[in-house]
C-alpha positions in Angstrom: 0.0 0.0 0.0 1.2 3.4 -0.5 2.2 6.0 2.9 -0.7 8.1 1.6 -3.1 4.7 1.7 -1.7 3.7 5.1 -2.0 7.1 6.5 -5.7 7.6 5.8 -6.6 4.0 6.8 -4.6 5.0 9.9 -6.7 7.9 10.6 -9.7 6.3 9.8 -9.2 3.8 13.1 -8.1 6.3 15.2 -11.4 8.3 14.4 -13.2 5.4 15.2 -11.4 4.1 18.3 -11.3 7.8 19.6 -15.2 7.7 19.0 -15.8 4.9 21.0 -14.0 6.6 23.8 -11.3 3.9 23.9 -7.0 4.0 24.1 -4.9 1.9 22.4 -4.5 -1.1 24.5 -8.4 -1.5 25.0 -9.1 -0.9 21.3 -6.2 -3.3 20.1 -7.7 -6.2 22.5 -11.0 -5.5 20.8 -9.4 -5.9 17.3 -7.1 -8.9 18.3 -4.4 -6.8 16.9 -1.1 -5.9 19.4 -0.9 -2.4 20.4 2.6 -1.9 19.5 0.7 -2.7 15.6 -2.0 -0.6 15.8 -0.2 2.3 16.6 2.2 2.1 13.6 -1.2 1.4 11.6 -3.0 4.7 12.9 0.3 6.5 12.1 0.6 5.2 8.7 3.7 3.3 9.5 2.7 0.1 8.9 0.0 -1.1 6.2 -2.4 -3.2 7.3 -2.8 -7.2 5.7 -6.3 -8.8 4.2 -7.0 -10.4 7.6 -6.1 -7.8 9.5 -8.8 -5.0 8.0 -10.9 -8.3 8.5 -10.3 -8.2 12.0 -11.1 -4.8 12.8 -14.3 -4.7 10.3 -15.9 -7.6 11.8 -14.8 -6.8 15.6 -16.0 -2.9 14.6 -18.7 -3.6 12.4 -17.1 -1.2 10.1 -17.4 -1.8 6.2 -14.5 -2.7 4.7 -15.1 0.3 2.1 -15.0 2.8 5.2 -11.9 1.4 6.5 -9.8 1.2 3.1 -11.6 3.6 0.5 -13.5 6.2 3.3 -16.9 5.4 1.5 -19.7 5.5 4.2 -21.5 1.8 3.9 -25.1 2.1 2.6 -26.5 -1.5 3.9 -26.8 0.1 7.4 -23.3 -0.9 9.2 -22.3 1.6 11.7 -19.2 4.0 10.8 -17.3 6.2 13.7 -19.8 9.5 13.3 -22.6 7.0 13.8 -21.2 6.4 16.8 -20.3 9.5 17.7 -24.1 10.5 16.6 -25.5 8.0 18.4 -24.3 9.3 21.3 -25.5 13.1 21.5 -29.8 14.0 22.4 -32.1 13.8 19.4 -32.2 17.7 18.0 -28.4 18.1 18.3 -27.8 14.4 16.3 -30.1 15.5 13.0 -28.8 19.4 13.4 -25.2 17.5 13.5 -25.7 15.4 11.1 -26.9 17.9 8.4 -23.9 20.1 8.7 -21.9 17.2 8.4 -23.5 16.4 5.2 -23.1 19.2 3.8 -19.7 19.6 4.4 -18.9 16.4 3.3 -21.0 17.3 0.2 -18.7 20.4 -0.7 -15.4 18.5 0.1 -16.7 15.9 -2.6 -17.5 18.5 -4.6 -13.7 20.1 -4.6 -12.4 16.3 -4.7 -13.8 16.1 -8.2 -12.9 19.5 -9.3 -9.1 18.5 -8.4 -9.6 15.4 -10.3 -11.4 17.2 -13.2 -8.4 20.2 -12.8 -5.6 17.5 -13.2 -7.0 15.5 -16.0 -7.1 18.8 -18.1 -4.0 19.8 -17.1 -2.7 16.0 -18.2 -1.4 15.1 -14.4 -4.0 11.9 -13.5 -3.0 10.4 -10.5 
């Protein structure tokens, strides 16, 4: 995997373990990974193996397309801000949520720009 892969799969299970409210050594025992491994994972040191995103999507109940592509599952399987969601009163949780969204929306929106930008400019990658 690349560093850029590794860091953004990192940061992806830190968000998530820092959303359940959980440090390493808890989280790690939770994944069945050693501590010593998820740290160089969360810090993009180390890339993580086929059945170690197995481990941590079953033991998370994260999709698989969360953890490696940052795609939000649409079958209904929790990600971190559902978590995090989950956890605040009703009204602050949809008023949340929406800004979120949109957001989320407008950094999608200047992800494809970039892409569109590079193409014309012949630098795809």
């Amino acid at each position: 995997m690349s560093k850029e892969l590794n860091i953004a799969i990192g940061g992806r299970i830190r968000a998530y373990r820092e959303s359940l409210g959980k440090n390493r050594e808890a989280f790690s025992e939770m994944i069945g990974l050693s501590p010593q491994f998820l740290a160089e994972a969360e810090n993009g040191k180390k890339g993580l193996s086929a059945e170690s995103i197995y481990k941590i999507c079953t033991n998370c109940e994260m999709s698989a397309d969360y953890l490696v592509l940052g795609k939000l599952d649409k079958q209904g399987l929790k990600s971190p801000l559902d978590y995090v969601l989950n956890e605040m009163p009703g009204d602050y949780a949809l008023q949340y949520a929406q800004v979120l969204k949109a957001v989320n929306d407008i950094v999608l929106d200047a992800q494809k720009d970039g892409v569109e930008r590079r193409k014309k400019d012949g630098k795809e990658y």
